[in-house]
C-alpha positions as CSV (number, residue, x, y, z in Angstrom):
1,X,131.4,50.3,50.5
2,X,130.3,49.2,47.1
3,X,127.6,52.3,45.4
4,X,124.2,51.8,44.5
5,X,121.7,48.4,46.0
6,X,122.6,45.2,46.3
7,X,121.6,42.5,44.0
8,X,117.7,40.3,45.2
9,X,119.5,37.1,47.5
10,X,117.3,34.4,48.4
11,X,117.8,31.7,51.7
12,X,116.5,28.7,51.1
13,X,114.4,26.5,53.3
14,X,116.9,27.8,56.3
15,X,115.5,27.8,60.0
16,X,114.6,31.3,60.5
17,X,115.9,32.8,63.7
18,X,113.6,35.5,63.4
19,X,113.7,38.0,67.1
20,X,110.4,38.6,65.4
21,X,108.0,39.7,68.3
22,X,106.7,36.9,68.7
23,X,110.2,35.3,68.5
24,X,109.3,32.9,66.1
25,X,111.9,29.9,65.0
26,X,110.8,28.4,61.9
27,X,112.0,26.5,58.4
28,X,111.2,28.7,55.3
29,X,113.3,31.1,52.9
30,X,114.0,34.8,53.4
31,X,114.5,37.3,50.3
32,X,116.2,40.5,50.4
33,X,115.5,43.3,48.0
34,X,117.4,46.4,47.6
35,X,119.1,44.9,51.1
36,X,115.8,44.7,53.0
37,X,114.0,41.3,54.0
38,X,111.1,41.2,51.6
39,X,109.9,37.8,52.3
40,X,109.9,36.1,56.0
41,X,109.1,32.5,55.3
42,X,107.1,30.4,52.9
43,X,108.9,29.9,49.8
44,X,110.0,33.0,48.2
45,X,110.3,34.4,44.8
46,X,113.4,33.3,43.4
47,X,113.0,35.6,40.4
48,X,116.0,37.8,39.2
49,X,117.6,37.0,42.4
50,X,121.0,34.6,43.5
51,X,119.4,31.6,45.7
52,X,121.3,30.0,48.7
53,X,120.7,26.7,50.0
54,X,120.2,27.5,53.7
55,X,119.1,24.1,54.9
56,X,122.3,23.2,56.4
57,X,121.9,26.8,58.4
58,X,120.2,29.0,60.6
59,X,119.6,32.4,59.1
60,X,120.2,34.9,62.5
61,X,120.2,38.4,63.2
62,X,123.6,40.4,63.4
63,X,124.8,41.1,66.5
64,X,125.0,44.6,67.9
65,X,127.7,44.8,70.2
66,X,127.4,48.0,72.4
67,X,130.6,48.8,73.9
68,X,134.1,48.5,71.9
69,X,137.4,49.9,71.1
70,X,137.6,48.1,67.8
71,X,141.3,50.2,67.1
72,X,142.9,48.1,70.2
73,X,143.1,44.9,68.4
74,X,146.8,44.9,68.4
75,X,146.6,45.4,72.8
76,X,145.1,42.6,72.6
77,X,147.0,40.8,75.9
78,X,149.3,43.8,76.5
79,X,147.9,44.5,79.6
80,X,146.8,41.1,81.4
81,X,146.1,40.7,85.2
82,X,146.1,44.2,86.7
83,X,143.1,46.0,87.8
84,X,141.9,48.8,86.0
85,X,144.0,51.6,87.4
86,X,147.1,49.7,86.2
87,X,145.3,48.3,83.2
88,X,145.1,52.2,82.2
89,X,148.3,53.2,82.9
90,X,149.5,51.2,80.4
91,X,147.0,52.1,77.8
92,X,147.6,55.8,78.4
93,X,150.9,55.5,77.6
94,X,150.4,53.6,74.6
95,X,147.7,55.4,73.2
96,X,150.1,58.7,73.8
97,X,152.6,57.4,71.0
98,X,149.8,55.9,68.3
99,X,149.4,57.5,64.8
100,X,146.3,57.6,62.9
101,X,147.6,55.1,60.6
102,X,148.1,52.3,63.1
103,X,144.8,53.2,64.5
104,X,143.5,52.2,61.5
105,X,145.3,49.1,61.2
106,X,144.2,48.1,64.7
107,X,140.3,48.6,63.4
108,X,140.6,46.9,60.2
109,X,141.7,43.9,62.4
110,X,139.1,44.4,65.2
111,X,135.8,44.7,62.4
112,X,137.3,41.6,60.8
113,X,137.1,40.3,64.2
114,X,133.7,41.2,65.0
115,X,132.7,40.3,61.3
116,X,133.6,36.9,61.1
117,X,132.1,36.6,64.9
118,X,128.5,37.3,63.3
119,X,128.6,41.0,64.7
120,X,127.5,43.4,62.5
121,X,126.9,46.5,64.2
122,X,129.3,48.1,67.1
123,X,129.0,51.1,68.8
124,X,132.7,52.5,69.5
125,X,134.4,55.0,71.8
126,X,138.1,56.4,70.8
127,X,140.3,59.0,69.1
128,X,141.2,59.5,66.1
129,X,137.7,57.8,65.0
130,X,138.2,58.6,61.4
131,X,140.5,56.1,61.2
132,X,138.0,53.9,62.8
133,X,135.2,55.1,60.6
134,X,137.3,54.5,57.2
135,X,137.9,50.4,58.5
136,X,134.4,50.6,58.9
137,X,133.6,51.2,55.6
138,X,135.7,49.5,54.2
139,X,135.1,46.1,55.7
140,X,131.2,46.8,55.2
141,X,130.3,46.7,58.7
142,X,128.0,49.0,60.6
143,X,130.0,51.1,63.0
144,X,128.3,53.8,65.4
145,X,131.3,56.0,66.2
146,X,132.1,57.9,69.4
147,X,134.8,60.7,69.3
148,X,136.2,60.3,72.6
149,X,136.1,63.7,74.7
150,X,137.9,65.0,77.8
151,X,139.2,67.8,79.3
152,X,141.5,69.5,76.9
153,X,144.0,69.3,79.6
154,X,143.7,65.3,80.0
155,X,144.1,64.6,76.9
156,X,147.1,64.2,74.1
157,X,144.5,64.7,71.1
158,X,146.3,67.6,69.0
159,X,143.4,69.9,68.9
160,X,140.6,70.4,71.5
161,X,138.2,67.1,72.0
162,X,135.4,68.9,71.7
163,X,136.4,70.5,68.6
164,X,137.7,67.6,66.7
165,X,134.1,65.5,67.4
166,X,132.6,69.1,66.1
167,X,135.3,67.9,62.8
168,X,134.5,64.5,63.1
169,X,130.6,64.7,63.1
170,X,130.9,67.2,60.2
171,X,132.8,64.9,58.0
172,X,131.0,62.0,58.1
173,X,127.3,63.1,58.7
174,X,124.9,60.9,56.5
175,X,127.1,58.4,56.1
176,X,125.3,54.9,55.0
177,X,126.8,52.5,57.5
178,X,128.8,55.2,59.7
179,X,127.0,57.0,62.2
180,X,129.1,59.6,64.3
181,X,128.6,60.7,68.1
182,X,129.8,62.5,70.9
183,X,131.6,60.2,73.3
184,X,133.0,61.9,76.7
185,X,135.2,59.4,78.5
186,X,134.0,59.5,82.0
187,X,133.6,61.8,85.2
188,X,137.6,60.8,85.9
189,X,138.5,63.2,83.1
190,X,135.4,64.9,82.6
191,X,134.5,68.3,83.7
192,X,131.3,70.1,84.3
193,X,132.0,72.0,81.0
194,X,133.1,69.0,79.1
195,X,130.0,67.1,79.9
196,X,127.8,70.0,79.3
197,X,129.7,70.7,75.7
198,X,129.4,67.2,74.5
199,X,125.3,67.5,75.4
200,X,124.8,70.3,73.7
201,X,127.2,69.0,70.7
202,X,125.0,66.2,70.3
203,X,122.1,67.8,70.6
204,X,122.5,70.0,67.9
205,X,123.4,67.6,65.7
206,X,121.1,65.1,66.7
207,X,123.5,62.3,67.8
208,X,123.8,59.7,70.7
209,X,126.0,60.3,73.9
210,X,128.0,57.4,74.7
211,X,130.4,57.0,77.4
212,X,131.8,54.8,80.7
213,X,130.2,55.2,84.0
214,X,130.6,53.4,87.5
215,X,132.5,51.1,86.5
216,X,134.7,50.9,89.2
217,X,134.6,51.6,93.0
218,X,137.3,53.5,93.5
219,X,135.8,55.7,90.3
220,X,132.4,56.1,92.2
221,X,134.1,57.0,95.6
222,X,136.8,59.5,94.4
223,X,134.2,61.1,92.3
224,X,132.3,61.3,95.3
225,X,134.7,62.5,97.6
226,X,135.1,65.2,94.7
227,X,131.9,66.3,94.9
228,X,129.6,64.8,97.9
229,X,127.9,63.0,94.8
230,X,127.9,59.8,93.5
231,X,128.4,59.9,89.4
232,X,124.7,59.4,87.9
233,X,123.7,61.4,90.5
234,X,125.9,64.2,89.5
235,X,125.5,63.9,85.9
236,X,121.7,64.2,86.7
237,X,122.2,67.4,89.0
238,X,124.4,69.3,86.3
239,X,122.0,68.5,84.0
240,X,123.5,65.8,81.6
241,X,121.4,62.9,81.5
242,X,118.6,62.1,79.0
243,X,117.5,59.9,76.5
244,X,120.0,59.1,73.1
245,X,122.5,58.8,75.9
246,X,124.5,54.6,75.9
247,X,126.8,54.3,79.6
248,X,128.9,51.5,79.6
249,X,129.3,49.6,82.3
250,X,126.9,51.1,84.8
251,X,128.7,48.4,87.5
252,X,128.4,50.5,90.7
253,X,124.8,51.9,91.0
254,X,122.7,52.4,93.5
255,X,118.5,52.0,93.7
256,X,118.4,55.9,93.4
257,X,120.5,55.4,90.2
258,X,118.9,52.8,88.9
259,X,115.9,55.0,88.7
260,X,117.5,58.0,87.2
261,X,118.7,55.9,84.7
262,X,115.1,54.5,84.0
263,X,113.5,57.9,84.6
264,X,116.1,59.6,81.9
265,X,115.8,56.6,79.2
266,X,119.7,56.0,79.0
267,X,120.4,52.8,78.0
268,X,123.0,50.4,79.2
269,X,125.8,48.4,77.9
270,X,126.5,45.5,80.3
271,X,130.4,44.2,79.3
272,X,130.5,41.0,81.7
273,X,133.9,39.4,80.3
274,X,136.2,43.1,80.8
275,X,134.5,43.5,84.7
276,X,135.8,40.4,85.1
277,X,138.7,40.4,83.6
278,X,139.8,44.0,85.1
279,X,138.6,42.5,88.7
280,X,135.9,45.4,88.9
281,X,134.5,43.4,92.4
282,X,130.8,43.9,91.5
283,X,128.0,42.1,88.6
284,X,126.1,45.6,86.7
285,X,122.8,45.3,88.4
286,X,121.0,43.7,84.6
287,X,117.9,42.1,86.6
288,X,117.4,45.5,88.1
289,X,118.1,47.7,85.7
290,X,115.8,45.8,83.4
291,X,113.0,45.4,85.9
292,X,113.0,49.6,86.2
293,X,112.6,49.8,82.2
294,X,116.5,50.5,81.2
295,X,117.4,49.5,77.8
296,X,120.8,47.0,77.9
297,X,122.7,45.6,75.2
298,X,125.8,43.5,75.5
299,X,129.3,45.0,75.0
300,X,132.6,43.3,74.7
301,X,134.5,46.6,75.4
302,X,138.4,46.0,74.1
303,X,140.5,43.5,73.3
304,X,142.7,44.3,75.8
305,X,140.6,44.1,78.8
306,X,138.7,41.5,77.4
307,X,140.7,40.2,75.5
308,X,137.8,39.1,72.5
309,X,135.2,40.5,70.4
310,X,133.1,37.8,70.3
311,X,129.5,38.0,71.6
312,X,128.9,34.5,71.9
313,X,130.9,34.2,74.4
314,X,129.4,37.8,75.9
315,X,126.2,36.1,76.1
316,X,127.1,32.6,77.3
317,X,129.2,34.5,80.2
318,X,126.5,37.0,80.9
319,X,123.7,34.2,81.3
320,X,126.1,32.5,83.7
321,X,127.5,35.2,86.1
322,X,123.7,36.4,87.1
323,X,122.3,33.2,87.5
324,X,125.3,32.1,89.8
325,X,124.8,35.7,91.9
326,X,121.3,35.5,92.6
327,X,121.3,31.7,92.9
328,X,118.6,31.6,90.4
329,X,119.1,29.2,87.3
330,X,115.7,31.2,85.4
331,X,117.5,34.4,85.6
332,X,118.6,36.0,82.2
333,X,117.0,33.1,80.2
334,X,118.7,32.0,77.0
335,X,115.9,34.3,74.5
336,X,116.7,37.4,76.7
337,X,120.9,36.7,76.3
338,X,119.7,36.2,72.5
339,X,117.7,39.6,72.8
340,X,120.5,41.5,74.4
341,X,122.8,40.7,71.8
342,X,120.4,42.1,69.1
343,X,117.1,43.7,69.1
344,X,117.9,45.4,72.8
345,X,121.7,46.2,71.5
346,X,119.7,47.9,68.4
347,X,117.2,50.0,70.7
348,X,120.1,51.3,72.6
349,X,121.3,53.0,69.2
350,X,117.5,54.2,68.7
351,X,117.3,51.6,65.5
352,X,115.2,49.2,66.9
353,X,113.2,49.4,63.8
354,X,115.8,48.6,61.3
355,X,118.2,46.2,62.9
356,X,118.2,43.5,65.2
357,X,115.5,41.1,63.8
358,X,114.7,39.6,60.8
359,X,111.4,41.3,59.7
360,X,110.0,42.2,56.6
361,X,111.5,46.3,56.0
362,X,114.8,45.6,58.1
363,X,118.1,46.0,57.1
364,X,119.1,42.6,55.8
365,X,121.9,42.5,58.8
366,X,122.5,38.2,59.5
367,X,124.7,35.3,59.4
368,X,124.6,32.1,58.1
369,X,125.1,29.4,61.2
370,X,126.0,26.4,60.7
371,X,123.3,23.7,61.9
372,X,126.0,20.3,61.6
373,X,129.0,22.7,63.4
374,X,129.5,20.3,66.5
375,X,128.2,22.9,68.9
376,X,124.9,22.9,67.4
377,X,123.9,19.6,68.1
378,X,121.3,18.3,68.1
379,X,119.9,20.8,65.6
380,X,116.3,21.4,66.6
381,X,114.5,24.5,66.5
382,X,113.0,24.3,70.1
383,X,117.2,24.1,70.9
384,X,118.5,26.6,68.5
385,X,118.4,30.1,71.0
386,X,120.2,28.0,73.6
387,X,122.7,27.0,71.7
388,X,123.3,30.6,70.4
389,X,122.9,31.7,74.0
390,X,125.4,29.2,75.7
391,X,127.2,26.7,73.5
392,X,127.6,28.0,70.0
393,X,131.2,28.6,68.6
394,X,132.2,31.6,66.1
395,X,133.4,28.5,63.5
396,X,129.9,28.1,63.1
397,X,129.1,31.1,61.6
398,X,129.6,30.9,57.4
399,X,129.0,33.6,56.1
400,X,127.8,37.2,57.0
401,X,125.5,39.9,55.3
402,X,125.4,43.8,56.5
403,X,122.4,45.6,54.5
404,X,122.0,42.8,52.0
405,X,125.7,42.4,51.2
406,X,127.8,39.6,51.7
407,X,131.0,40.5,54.3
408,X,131.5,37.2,54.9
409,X,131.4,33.7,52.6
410,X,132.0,30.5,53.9
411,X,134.4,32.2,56.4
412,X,136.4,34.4,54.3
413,X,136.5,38.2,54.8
414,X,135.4,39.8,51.8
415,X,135.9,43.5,52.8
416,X,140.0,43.3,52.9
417,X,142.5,40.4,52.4
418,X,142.6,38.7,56.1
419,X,146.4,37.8,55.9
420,X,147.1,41.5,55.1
421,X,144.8,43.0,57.9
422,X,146.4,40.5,59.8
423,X,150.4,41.4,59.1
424,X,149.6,44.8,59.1
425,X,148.1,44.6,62.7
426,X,151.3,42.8,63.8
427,X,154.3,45.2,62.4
428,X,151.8,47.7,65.1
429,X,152.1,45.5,67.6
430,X,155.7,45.5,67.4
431,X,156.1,49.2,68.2
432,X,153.3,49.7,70.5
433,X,154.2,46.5,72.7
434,X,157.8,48.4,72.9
435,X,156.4,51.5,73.5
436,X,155.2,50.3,77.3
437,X,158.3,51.1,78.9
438,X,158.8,54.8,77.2
């Protein structure tokens, strides 16, 4: 990432998108100053600053996806149509032969991915996360990364997971656009001990928790069997759960955990397309979990249980499956999809006041959507959250800022060369895809 601010970048008479709290929509410019919004509509300064002609676009707040595994982009497909025990399987055995390198060949091509999709902030669970972290940075993205952490004797990580988060947090700590955290996998390979370590890891260096919970039933029942508790319920009784803390999934909950959840301030990521795919049998309880006061956020988890990082398509899905299951067409209205994907995805990292809208003080963290792309018509602003939330393609989106810097023009990465993220992702597909079988 490029030293020093930005340069002052005006928007010009583009329809604002603004998550605002009072969500307002309207036509007007926005300038950025040392890669903050300055001005929110009216007509802006143009002084010392490049100017944009935004009329052709909407001007709309990055997405924050809250679930990934951005280094999988070369799985992508590798494990199609088997549920999740034999989905992981699979992945276990070819995650046992991957080197650091192609790790970070497989996030260069996942950020692009999520880039040139409008997303501009991910919160990420895996190994080897420095190799995550330096795609990251490279690309200009804004990545929230969890070390994954297990049981030392689950795990083929050369050193102790605990110790190389410890190593991990160190190294990148006050990062601009990488933020390190703890991330223990889930109560299938988690102790006691392992749970409690990652807690108090995080908690003395004031990082978030993130990690996958309920998201199956056979999960819940042999954890249960286990230990005469269902998961949440456990994690609450050994003394785990509190706030700072994202669980993905969260498929397989009951009332009681519904309200620990609330009562504890963990957030949610709900990841519609990867239940689906990975025939999890149940819908995350979003309705619920919202009514109770749970923060959720939208996650695509990875490619190859997805198999895409977009989060149009997240949101389109998501708005669909719960007003099918409750037989309810006003359920999950297209603003809350929109909200989920940005504002309620950034007050699950605890940054709701500098992502996630376009305000005056935010990060400047948007895309540039085009308004004549087929998807978006008609172009009016009483129509443009519903297109976002149910018909809008990722071809729309131009161009892409993260903190006032342009990651995206008029479709073309600007972070890496594409067709070089791209052909280096595929010579790693070629030797994890024959790896399967080892």
């Amino acid at each position: 990432m490029p030293a020093g601010n930005p340069p002052p970048l005006v928007i010009a008479e583009a329809l604002l998108v603004t998550q605002d709290p009072a969500r307002r929509v309207l036509r007007g410019d926005v300038r950025i100053d040392s890669g903050r919004f300055s001005q929110v509509g009216g007509h802006a300064s143009r002084e010392g600053a490049e100017v944009v002609d935004g009329h052709r676009f909407a001007v709309v707040p990055g997405f924050v996806n809250t679930h990934a595994h951005v280094a999988m982009a070369p799985l992508r497909g590798i494990a199609d149509d088997v549920e999740l025990d034999g989905f992981l399987g699979t992945l276990f055995k070819v995650d046992a032969k991957r080197t650091e390198a192609d790790v970070e060949v497989g996030a260069r091509a996942g950020v692009a991915e999520m880039l040139l999709g409008g997303t501009t902030s991910f919160l990420d669970l895996y190994y080897a996360e420095d190799a995550v972290a330096r795609a990251t940075d490279k690309l200009g993205a804004r990545g929230f990364l969890g070390w994954a952490v297990l049981d030392p004797d689950k795990t083929t990580q050369p050193r102790p997971p605990l110790e190389g988060a410890a190593g991990f947090l160190s190294r990148w700590a006050g990062h601009p656009t990488v933020t390190p955290l703890v991330a223990p996998q889930g109560v299938y390979v988690c102790s006691r001990e392992t749970w409690l370590g990652a807690r108090e890891l995080a908690e003395k260096n004031d990082t978030l928790l993130h990690y996958h919970l309920s998201e199956t039933r056979r999960e819940v029942h042999e954890h249960e069997e286990r230990t005469g508790r269902r998961p949440a319920v456990w994690l609450e009784e050994i003394g785990f759960l509190g706030p700072g803390q994202v669980a993905a999934h969260a498929v397989w909950l009951t009332g009681e955990e519904i309200g620990l959840l609330a009562r504890r301030k963990v957030g949610v990521a709900h990841c519609p397309s990867s239940n689906l795919k990975l025939a999890s049998g149940g819908l995350a309880p979003v309705v619920e979990l919202r009514a109770a006061g749970v923060s959720v956020g939208l996650g695509t988890d990875s490619v190859a249980s997805n198999n895409s990082l977009s989060m149009l398509r997240e949101m389109h899905l998501a708005g669909l499956l719960h007003k099918n299951q409750r037989w309810d067409a006003s359920v999950l209205r297209a603003q809350e999809l929109l909200d989920l994907a940005t504002l309620e995805g950034a007050r699950l990292l605890g940054r709701e006041k500098e992502i996630g809208s376009i305000e005056v003080g935010k990060a400047a963290d948007f895309s540039l959507v085009r308004l004549d792309h087929p998807t978006l018509l008609p172009a009016r602003p009483e129509a443009i959250v519903s297109h976002l939330a149910y018909a809008a393609s990722e071809e729309a989106i131009a161009s892409v800022w993260v903190g006032g810097r342009p990651v995206v023009r008029d479709r073309v990465l600007l972070g890496a060369d594409w067709e070089k993220v791209r052909s280096d992702a595929e010579l790693a597909a070629d030797t994890l895809w024959a790896s399967r079988a080892g």
